[in-house]
N, C-alpha and C positions, 0 to 999 in steps of 0.2 A: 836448818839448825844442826843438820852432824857433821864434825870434825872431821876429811877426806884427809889424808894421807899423802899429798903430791902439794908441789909451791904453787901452783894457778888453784890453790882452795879458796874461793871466795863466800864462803859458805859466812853466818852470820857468826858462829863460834869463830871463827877463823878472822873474822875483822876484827871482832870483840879483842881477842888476845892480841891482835897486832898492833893497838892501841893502847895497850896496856902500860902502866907509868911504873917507876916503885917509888916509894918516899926514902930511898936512901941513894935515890942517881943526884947530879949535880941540879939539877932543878926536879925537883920530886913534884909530883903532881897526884891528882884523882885522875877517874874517868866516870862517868856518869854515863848509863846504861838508860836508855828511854825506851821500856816496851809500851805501846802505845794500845787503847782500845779491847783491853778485855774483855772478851765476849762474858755472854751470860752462862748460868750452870743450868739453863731449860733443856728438858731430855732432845729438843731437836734442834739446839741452836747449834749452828755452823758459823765458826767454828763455839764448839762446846768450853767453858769456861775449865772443869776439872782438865780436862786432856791436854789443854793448853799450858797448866799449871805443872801435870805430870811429864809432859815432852818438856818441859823448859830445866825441871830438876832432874829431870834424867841426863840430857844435852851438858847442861854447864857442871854437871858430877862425872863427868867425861863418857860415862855408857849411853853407844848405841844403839841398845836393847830396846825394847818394853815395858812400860812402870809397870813395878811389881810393887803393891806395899807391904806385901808379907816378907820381902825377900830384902836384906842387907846389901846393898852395894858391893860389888867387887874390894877387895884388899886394897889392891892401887891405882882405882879407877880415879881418885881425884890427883892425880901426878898428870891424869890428859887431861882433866877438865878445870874450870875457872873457879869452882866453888869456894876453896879455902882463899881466895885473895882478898883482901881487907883495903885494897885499890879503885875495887870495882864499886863504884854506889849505884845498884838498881832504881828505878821507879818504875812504878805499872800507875798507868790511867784506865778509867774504867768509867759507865755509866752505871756500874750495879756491882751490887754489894758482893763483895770477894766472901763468899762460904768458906765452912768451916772445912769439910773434905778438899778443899783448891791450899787451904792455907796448912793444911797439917802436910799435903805432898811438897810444896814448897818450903816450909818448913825442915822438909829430911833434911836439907844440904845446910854445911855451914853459913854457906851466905845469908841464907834467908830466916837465919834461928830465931835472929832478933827483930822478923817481921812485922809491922805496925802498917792498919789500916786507917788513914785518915782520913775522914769525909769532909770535904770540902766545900763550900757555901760561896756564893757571890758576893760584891762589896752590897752594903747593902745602908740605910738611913740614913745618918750627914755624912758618911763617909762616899758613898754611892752620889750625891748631889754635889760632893768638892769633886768627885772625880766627873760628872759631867761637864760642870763649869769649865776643869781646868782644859778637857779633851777639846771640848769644844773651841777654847782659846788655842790652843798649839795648834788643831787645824788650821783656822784660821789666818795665825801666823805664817803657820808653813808655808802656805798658799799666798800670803802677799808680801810674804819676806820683811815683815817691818810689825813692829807692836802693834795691838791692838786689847782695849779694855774690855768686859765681860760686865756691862753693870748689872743686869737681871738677868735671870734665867729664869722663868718661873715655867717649866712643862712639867707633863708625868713622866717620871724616871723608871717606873716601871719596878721589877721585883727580880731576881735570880739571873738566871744567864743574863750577861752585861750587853751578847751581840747586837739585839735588835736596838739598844739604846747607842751602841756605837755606830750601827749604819743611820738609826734619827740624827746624830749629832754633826754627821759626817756633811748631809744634806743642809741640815743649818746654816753650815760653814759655809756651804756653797754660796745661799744668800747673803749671808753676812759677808762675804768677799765679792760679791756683785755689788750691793750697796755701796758698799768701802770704795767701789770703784767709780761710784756715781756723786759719792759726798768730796773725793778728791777734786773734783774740778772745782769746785768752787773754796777748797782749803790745802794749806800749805802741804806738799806732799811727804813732808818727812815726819807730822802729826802724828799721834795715835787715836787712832778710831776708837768711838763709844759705841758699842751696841747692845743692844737689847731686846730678849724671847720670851715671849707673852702666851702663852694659850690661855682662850679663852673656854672655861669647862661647858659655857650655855650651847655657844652660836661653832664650838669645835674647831673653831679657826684658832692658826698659830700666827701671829706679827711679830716681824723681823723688822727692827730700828736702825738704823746705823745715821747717828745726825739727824737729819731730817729727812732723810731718804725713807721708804717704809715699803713692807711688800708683805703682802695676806696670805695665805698658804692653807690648801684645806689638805687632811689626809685619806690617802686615798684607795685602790687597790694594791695589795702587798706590802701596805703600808708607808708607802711611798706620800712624799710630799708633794703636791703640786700648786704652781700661782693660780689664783683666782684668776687673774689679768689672762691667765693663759701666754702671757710673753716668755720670749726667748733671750736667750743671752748670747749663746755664741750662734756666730752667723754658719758656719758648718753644719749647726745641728737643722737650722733651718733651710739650706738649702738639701741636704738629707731627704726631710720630709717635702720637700718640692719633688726629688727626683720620685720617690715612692706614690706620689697621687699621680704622676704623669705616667706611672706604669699601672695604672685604674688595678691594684690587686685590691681584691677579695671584695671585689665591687663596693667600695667607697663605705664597707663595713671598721675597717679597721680604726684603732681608737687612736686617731695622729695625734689629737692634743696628750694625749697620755704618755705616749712615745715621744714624743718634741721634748716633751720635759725629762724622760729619762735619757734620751741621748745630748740634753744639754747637762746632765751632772756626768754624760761619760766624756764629755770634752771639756769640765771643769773637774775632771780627777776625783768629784766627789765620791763615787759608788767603784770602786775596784775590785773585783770587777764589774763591768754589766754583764749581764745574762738574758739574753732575751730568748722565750722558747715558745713553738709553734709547731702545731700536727702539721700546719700547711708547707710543706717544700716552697712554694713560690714564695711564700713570706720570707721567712728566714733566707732564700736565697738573694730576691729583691730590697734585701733591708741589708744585710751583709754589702751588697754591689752600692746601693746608696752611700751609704754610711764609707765604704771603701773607695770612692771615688771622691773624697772630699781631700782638702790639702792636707799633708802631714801623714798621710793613714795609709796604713800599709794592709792588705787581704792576703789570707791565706783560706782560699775556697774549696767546698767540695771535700773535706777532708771525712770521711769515711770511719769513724771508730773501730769497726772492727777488723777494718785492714790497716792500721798508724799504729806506731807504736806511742803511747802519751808521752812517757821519759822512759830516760834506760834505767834498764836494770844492772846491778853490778857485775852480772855477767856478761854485758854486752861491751863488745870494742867499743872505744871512743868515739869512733866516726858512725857509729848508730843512729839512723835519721829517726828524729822523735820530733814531736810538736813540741813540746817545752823548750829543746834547743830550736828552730826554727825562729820561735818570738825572742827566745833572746839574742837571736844573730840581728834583728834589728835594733841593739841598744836599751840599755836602762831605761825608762819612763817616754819608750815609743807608743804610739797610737798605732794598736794592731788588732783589724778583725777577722775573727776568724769563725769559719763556718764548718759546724760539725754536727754528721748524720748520726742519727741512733735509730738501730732496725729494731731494738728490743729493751729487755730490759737491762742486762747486762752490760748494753753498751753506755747507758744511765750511770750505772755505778761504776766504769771504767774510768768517767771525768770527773766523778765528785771531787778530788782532791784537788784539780787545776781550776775548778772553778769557784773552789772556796776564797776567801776573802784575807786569808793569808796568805803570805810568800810561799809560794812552792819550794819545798827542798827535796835531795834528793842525797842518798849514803854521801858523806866527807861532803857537803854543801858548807858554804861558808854564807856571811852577809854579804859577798861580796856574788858568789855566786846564785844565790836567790834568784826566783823569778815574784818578782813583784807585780803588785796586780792595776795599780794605776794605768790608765792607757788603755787595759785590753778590754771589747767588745766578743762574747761567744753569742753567733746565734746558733739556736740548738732546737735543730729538728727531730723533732720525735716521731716515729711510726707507729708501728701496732702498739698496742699494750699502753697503760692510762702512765701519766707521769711519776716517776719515783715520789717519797716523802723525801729522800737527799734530795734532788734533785729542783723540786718545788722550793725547799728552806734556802735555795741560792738563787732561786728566780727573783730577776730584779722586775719582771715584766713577763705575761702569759698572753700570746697572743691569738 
């Protein structure tokens, strides 16, 4: 956060300003500042909510001192610092409530006089049910490139954060474009598909329509969906689990029908990522080598957490070998598995970000340069120490 003094300052002040627009240049613009993840004000959270709040109005009121709240800023500390600019639109995300000592040192500087905490709520009643319907049609879409209609939805939508209803919906789609693929033989193929999602509240099963195609689905660990039938769809994922029982790991304990079916939505794009994690080394390395020697799929093995760098940092040359550039040297919406050791706990929350279920970005990322998460398979071995709570919330599969 402080402003150095020499032109290779790549310090966070220093990007900030170098971005900066005026509304009186030949195309005047804003700039939107996104501090992400304020910690809490609990006397031992790291980082602590107040000091975060105090270094940031110290930093963009151009001193880089120590908050003082008794003490008036320097005379012409804001001539270094960004605070008077009416260019710059801050946001802070937060999971907890911004206190009143965080908002009075924020507060000091001009930017922040006119601070406003908004507490923000999920889509939530008909508004929450139009928005699964319609998600669930655009997957689908997406995925078969041609119309398709949505006549029922009837499941539980569920309450607040939207994610666990977007990775249900995501899975749905997957059968609803497997169906679609089975009602096409026998109808014109420039058609649109009818389908239809039924849970039943008694017997806990969900039926998926499309025509007269139909498939049962119970749910399962992690909340995963799986066929009754136990069928597969793409043949990769089933030759996958071929090569894995021919390597007899973990003496024929391991759950392949559970697996069959998560590595058939990681070859139907449905789950982006897959995550699969396991104490066992030989799993995750026999299941990486499987899954990676199938057609199309690219391995990057062995990969060490605490000796890789995950992405660069702004301070790192461009030619910095990182895993994030790695998977995208093979192409937008590649089939890429990769296999990555965790000796502890830290190295848990070194991948949380890359294995989340959005696009990776990283400082001046565009759409273009994103890392999207369709394609990618992580298997993730754990060692000592019991599995993260991040860490578990992206497991698609615990082995």
């Amino acid at each position: 956060m402080e402003l150095r003094p020499n032109n290779n300052d790549l310090s966070v002040m220093s990007i900030i300003q170098g971005r900066r627009m005026t509304l009186s240049q030949s195309k005047p613009g804003l700039v939107v500042v996104d501090l992400e993840e304020m910690g809490s004000n609990e006397y031992n959270a790291d980082p602590n909510q107040l000091q975060t709040a105090e270094l940031i109005s110290q930093r963009f009121s151009g001193q880089n001192s120590s908050y003082n709240s008794g003490k008036a800023p320097p005379r012409n500390s804001g001539k270094r610092g960004i605070s008077g600019d009416a260019t710059l639109l801050t946001l802070f995300t937060s999971n907890y409530d911004l206190e009143r000592p965080s908002v009075n040192a924020l507060k000091r500087i001009d930017m922040f006089s006119n601070l406003e905490v908004i507490h923000m709520k999920a889509v939530e009643g008909e508004d929450r049910f139009d928005f699964a319907k319609t998600y669930l049609k655009q997957c689908a879409q997406d995925a078969l490139g041609k119309a398709i209609s949505i006549n029922c939805l009837s499941i539980p939508i569920g309450a607040g954060d939207t994610r666990p209803l977007v990775r249900h919906l995501r899975m749905l789609s997957f059968f609803v474009c497997s169906l679609d693929g089975k009602a096409s033989r026998y109808e014109a193929p420039e058609r649109t598909g009818e389908a239809s999602v039924n849970f039943d509240a008694k017997t806990r099963l969900t039926t998926v329509c499309v025509e007269n195609e139909s498939v049962c689905l119970r749910l399962g660990s992690f909340d995963n969906l799986y066929r009754i039938d136990q069928g597969i769809v793409d043949y990769r994922a089933e030759k996958a689990i071929s090569l894995l029982k021919n390597y007899h790991i973990n003496n024929g304990k391991l759950a392949y029908v559970d697996l069959a079916q998560i590595l058939d939505y990681y070859f139907g794009k449905a789950l982006a990522p897959v995550v699969v994690v396991s104490k066992d080394a030989n799993i995750i390395s026999n299941l990486c080598q499987a899954v990676g020697a199938q057609n199309d799929v690219h391995l990057l093995s062995g990969k060490k957490v605490n000796e890789i760098k995950i992405m660069k940092s702004l301070y790192d040359p461009s030619d910095t070998p990182n895993l994030r550039d790695e998977i995208l040297n093979y192409g937008e919406g590649s089939f890429v598995v990769t296999e990555l050791l965790c000796s502890n706990v830290d190295d848990q929350l070194c991948i949380r970000e890359i294995l989340e279920d959005t696009p990776s970005m990283t400082a001046f990322s565009s759409s273009k340069s994103a890392l999207y998460k369709e394609g990618l398979l992580f298997g993730v071995h754990i060692g000592s120490g019991d599995i993260t709570p991040e860490l578990r919330s992206r497991a698609s599969i615990v082995l």
